[in-house]
C-alpha positions as CSV (number, residue, x, y, z in Angstrom):
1,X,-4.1,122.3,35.0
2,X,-1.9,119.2,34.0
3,X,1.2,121.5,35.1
4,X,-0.6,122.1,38.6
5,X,-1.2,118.3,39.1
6,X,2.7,117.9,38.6
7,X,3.7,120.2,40.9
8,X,1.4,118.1,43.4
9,X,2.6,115.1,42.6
10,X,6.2,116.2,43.2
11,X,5.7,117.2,46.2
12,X,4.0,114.2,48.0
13,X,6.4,112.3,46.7
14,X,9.2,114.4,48.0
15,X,7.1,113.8,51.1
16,X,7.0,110.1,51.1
17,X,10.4,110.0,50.4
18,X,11.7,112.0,53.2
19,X,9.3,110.1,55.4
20,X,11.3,106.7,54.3
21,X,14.3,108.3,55.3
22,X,13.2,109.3,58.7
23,X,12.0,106.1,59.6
24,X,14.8,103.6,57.9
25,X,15.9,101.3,60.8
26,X,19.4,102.0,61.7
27,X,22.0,100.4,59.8
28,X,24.0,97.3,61.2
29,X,27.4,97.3,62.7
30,X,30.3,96.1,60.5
31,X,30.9,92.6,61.3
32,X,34.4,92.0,63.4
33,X,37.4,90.2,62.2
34,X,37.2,86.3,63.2
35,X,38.9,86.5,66.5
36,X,41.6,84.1,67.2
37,X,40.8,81.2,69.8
38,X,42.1,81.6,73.2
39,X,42.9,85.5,72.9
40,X,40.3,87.6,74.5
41,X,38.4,90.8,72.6
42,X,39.4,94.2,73.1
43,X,36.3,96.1,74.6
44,X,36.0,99.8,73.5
45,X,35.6,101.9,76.4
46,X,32.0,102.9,75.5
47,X,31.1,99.6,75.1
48,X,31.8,98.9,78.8
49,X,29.6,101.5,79.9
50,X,31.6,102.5,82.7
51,X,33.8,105.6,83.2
52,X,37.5,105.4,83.4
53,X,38.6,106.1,86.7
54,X,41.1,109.0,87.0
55,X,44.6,108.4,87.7
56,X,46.1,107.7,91.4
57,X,47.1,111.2,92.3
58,X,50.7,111.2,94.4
59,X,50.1,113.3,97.3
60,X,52.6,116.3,96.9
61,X,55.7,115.8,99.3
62,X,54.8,118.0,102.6
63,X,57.8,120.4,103.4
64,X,60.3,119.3,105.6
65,X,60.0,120.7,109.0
66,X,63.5,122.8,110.1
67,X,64.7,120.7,113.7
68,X,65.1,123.8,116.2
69,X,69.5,125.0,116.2
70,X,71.5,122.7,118.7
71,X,73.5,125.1,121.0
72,X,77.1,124.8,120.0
73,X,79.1,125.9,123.2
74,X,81.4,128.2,122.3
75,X,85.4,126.6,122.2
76,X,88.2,128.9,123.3
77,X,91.2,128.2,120.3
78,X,94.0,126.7,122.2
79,X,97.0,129.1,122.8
80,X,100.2,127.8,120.8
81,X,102.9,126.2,122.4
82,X,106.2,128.0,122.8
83,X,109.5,126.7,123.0
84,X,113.2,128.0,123.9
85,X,116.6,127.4,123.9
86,X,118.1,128.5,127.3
87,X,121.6,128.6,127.9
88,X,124.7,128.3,127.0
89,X,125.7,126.0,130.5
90,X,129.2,125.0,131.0
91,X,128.5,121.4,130.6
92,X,125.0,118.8,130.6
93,X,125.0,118.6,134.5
94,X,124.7,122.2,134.5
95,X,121.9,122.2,132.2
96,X,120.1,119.2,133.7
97,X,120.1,121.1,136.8
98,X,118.7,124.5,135.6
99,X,115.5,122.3,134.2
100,X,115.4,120.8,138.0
101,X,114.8,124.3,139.0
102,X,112.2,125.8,136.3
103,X,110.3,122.5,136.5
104,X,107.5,123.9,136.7
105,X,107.3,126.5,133.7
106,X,107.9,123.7,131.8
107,X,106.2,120.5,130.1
108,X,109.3,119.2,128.4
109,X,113.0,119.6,128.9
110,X,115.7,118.2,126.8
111,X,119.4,119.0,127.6
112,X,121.1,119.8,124.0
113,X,125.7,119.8,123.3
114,X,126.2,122.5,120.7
115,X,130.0,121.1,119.5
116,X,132.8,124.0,119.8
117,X,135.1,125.4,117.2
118,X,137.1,123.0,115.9
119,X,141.2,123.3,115.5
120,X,142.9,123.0,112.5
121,X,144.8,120.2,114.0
122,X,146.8,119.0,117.2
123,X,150.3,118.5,117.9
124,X,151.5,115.8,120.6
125,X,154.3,117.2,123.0
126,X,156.4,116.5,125.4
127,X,156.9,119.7,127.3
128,X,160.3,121.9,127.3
129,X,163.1,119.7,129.5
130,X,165.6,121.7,132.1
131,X,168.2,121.3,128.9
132,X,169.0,119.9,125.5
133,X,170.8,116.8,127.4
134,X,167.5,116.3,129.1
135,X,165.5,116.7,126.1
136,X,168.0,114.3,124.3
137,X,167.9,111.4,127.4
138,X,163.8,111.5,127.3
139,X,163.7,111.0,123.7
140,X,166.1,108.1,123.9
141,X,164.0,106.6,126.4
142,X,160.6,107.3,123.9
143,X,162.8,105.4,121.5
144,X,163.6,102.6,123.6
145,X,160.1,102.3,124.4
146,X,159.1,101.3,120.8
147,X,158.1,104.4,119.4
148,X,159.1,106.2,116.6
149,X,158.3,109.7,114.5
150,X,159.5,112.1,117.8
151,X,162.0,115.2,117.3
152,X,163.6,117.3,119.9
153,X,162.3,121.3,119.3
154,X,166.0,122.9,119.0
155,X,164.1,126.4,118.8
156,X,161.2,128.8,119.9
157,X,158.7,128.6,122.3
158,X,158.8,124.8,122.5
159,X,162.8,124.5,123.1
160,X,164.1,121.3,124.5
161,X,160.7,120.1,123.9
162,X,159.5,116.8,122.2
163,X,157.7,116.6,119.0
164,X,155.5,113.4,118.7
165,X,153.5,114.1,115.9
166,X,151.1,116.3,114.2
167,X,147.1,115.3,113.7
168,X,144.2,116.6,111.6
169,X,141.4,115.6,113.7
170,X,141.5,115.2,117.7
171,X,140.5,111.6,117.7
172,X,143.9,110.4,115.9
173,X,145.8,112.9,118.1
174,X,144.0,111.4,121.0
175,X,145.1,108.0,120.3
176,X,149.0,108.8,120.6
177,X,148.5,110.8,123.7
178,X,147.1,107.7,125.5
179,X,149.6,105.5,123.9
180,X,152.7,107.3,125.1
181,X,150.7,107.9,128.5
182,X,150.3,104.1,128.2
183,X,154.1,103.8,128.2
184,X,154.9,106.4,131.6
185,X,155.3,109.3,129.1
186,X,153.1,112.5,130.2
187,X,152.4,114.0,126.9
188,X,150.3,117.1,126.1
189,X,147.9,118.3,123.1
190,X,148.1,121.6,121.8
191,X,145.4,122.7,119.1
192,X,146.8,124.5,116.4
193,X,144.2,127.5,116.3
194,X,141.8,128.3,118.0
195,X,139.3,125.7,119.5
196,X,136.3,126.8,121.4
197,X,134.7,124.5,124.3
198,X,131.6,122.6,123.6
199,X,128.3,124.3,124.7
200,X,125.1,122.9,126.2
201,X,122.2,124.6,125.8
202,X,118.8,123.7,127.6
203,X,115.5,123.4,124.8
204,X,112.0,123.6,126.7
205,X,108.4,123.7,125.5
206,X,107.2,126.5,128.0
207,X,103.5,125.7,129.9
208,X,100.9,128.1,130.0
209,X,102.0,131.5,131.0
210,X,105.5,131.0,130.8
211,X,107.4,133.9,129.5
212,X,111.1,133.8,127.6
213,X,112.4,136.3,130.2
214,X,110.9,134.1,133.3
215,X,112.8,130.7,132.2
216,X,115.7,132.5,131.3
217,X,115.9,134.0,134.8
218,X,114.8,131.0,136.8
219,X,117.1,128.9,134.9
220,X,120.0,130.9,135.5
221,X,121.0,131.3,131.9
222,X,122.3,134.5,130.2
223,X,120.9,134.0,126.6
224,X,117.4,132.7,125.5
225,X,116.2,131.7,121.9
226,X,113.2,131.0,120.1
227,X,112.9,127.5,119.0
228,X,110.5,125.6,116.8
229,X,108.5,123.1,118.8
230,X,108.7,120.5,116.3
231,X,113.1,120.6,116.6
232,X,112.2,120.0,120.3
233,X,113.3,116.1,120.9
């Protein structure tokens, strides 16, 4: 019996003491650190009651709408320009003349001197004289006129001729020709060598539908020659 009336007792109390527990009021907060003056509380999201509202969402970028083609008109490629050399002419009248007369197969027209051979040097002469006294009283007379460096040819082709001087370039030969002709004295220049004539040549820029052939024939011209457009002046 006394065993039963522990068992009993155990168990109300068990009772009462799971009834305590059940109905202890809840416990209180911990208290907050002392704040400091002028600085306001943080407030806990659940304590505001309210729901965060969701980010601003940035509207995704619509695509960008393709502008309909622009119609490119079709640009023929321009043909190049060809130039040419036309000539040789006897002199620049003759070539200023031939681009008179293919004017119009032509935008551009320049007249161009291509220099001849060159000697290898001149002699001045007076020509052979009826005899060696003749020869002998014209170079007296040279003499007497103030110049000097004159022989009288004794031989050859240039017998009873007379010698006045021998020059490397034309210029300085030039220069004693006109002084002795200066003077009354009709003296010559003979190249030593040969020594080709100067040649002028015609350089066009042809116009549309010009041909080599064509300007060579209009002009008048035996030869034509391919010429770079940028040489053309």
């Amino acid at each position: 019996m006394l065993i039963r009336a522990l068992i009993v007792l155990l168990i109300v109390l068990n009772a009462g003491v799971a009834a305590w527990w059940l109905s202890r009021p809840a416990p209180l907060p911990p208290a907050l650190p002392a704040q400091p003056a002028g600085v306001p509380r943080l407030q806990l999201l659940s304590e505001s009651g309210k729901t965060a509202a969701p980010p601003p969402t940035t509207p995704a970028p619509s695509a960008p709408v393709p502008s309909p083609p622009t119609a490119v008109a079709a640009v023929e490629p321009a043909a190049p320009a060809q130039c040419f050399s036309i000539g040789p002419f006897a002199d620049q009248v003759a070539a200023g003349s031939a681009a008179t007369r293919i004017g119009s197969q032509i935008t551009r027209g320049n007249p161009r001197e291509v220099p001849g051979k060159t000697a290898q040097g001149y002699n001045v002469v007076l020509p052979p004289q009826a005899d060696h006294e003749a020869a002998q009283a014209l170079a007296q007379r040279i003499g007497a006129a103030g110049f000097d460096d004159y022989l009288v040819v004794n031989s050859g082709a240039q017998t009873n001729g007379i010698a006045l001087g021998r020059y490397r370039s034309r210029e300085g030969a030039e220069r004693r020709q006109a002084a002795l002709r200066a003077a009354g004295f009709d003296v010559q220049l003979q190249p030593i060598g040969n020594e080709g004539a100067a040649q002028w040549w015609l350089d066009v820029a042809a116009a549309a539908g010009a041909t080599a052939s064509g300007l060579r024939s209009g002009a008048g011209a035996p030869q034509s020659r391919s010429l770079d457009c940028a040489l053309l002046r």
